[in-house]
N, C-alpha and C positions, 0 to 999 in steps of 0.2 A: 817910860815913854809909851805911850797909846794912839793909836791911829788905827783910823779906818778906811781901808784904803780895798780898792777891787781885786778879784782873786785873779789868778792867771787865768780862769776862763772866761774869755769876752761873754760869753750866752750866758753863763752865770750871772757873772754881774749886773747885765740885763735884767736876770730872772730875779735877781736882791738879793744875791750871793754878797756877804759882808765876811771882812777875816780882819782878826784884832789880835795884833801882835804886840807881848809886851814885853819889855825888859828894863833891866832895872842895874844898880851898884848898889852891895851892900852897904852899911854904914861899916867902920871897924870897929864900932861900940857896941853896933848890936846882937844879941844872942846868935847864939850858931843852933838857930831852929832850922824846922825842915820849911825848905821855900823850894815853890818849882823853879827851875832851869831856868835862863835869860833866854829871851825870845821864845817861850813856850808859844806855841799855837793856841789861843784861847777857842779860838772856834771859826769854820768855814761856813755861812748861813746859806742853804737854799730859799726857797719861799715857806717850803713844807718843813722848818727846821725844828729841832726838839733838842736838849741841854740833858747829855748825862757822860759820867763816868770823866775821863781826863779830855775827852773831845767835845768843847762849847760849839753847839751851833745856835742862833738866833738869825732869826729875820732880819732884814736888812732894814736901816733906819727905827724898829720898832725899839719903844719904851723900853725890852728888857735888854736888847743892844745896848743900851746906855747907861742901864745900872747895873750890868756885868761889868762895866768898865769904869763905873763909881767903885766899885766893891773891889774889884783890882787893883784899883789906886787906894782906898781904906788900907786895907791890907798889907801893902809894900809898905805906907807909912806908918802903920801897927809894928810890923817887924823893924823894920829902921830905927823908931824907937824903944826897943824892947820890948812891948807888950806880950809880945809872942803868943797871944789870945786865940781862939781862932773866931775867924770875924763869921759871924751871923749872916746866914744867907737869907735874903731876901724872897717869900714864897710867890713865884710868879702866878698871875691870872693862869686859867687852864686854856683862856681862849684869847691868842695874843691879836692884838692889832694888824692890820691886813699890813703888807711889804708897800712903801713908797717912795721906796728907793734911795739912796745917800748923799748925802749933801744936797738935797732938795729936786731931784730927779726924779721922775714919775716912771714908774714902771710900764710897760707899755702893753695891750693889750697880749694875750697869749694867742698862738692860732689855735688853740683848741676851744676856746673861749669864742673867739669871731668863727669858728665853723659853728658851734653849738646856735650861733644867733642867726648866722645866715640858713640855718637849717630850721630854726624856728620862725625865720621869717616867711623861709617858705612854706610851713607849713601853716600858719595862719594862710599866707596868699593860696593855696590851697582850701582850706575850711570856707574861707571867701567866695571862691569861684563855685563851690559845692553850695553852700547857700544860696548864690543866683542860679544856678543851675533848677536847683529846687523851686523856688520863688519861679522860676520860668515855668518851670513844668508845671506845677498848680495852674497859672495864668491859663496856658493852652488848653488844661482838663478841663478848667472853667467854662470857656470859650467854648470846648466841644462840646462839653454839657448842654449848653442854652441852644447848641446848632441841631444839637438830637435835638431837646425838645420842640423848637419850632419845627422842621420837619414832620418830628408824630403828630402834632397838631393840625399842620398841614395834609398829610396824608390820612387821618382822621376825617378832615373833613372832604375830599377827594371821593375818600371811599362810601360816607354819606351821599355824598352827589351822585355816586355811580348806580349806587342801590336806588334812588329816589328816580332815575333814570331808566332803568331797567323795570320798576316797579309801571311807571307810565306806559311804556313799550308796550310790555304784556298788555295791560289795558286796553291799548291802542289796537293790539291784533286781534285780543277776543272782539273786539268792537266790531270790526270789521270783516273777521269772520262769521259773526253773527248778522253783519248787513249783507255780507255776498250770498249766505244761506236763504235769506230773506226773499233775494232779490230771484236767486235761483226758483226757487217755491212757487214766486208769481209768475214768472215765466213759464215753469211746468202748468201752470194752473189755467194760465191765459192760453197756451197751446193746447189743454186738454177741452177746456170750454169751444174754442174755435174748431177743434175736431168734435167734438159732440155737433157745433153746429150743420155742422157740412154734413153728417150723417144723417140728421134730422131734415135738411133739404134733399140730401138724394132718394132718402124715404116718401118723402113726400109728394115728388116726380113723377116717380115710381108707382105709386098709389094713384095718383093723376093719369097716367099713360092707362095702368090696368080700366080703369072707368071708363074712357072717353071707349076703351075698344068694345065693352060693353054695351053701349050704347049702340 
């Protein structure tokens, strides 16, 4: 008899814990070879299970589940009928088929599995928000780039203006330095002329008064 049936631990069996118990009645014809025990333990499977020594563990639902328990019924009807051979073991795959659970039962996510995804979700949503973060900051260096440059350009020309401004000024004040010197000059000139004159009439008077007393 063969079944496969859940272990006593609920989360196990969850996890694809499979146990396969077998037992059997001899025949009374058959040799008195060595057979395991009635109801041996074939194996308790976790997810992570591996087959050695008197304790089978296999995956729960996987391929070699099933031809461990082909090879156990071989075997019982080997001895039953005499053969008393010992039956060929089948070499399993080194990498067995993922657990999906017994009698058509889907194993269910692990939390170690949903933390690993939600921690890589965040950390995409993360690299995301760092890339626009970047993307932003480019934009604004841009931006102030082009704000320097029209500024210097403007201030560039500003400073042209002020020097072309200044350049006039001066201009403007020798000019008119040079006309108030001008202007000084011919007033000294006109007041020295006009005092000349008045000397030259009071001379003259003068000279006129001396004669007439002569006379």
């Amino acid at each position: 008899e063969f079944a496969c049936h859940p272990s006593g631990d609920r989360a196990a069996w969850w996890a694809g814990g499979c146990a396969m118990q077998v037992s059997w009645t001899p025949h009374a014809s058959a040799p008195h070879a060595q057979a395991p025990a009635a109801g041996t333990l074939l194996g308790v499977a976790p997810p992570s299970a591996t087959c050695g020594g008197a304790l089978l563990t296999l995956p729960l639902g996987s391929e070699a589940c099933f031809n461990v328990v082909a090879q156990a019924a071989f075997a019982h009807h080997a001895m039953a009928d005499g053969a008393g051979a010992a039956v060929p073991r089948r070499t399993e795959r080194a990498s067995l088929p993922a657990p999906t659970g017994c009698r058509g039962y889907e194993t269910p996510p692990q939390p170690q599995a949903a933390g690993f995804s939600a921690e890589q979700s965040a950390s995409r949503a993360e690299v995301a928000r760092l890339r626009e973060d970047a993307k932003r900051d480019a934009r604004e260096k841009e931006d102030m780039r082009r704000t320097i440059e029209r500024l210097q350009a403007e201030l560039r020309k500003v400073v042209d203006e002020n020097r072309s401004l200044t350049a006039s000024l001066e201009e403007r004040k020798i000019a008119l330095a040079q006309a108030t010197a001008k202007e000084e000059a011919a007033a000294r000139e006109s007041a020295l002329d006009n005092a000349r004159d008045l000397f030259r009439s009071m001379l003259c008077d003068d000279n006129n008064r001396v004669a007439d007393k002569a006379l």
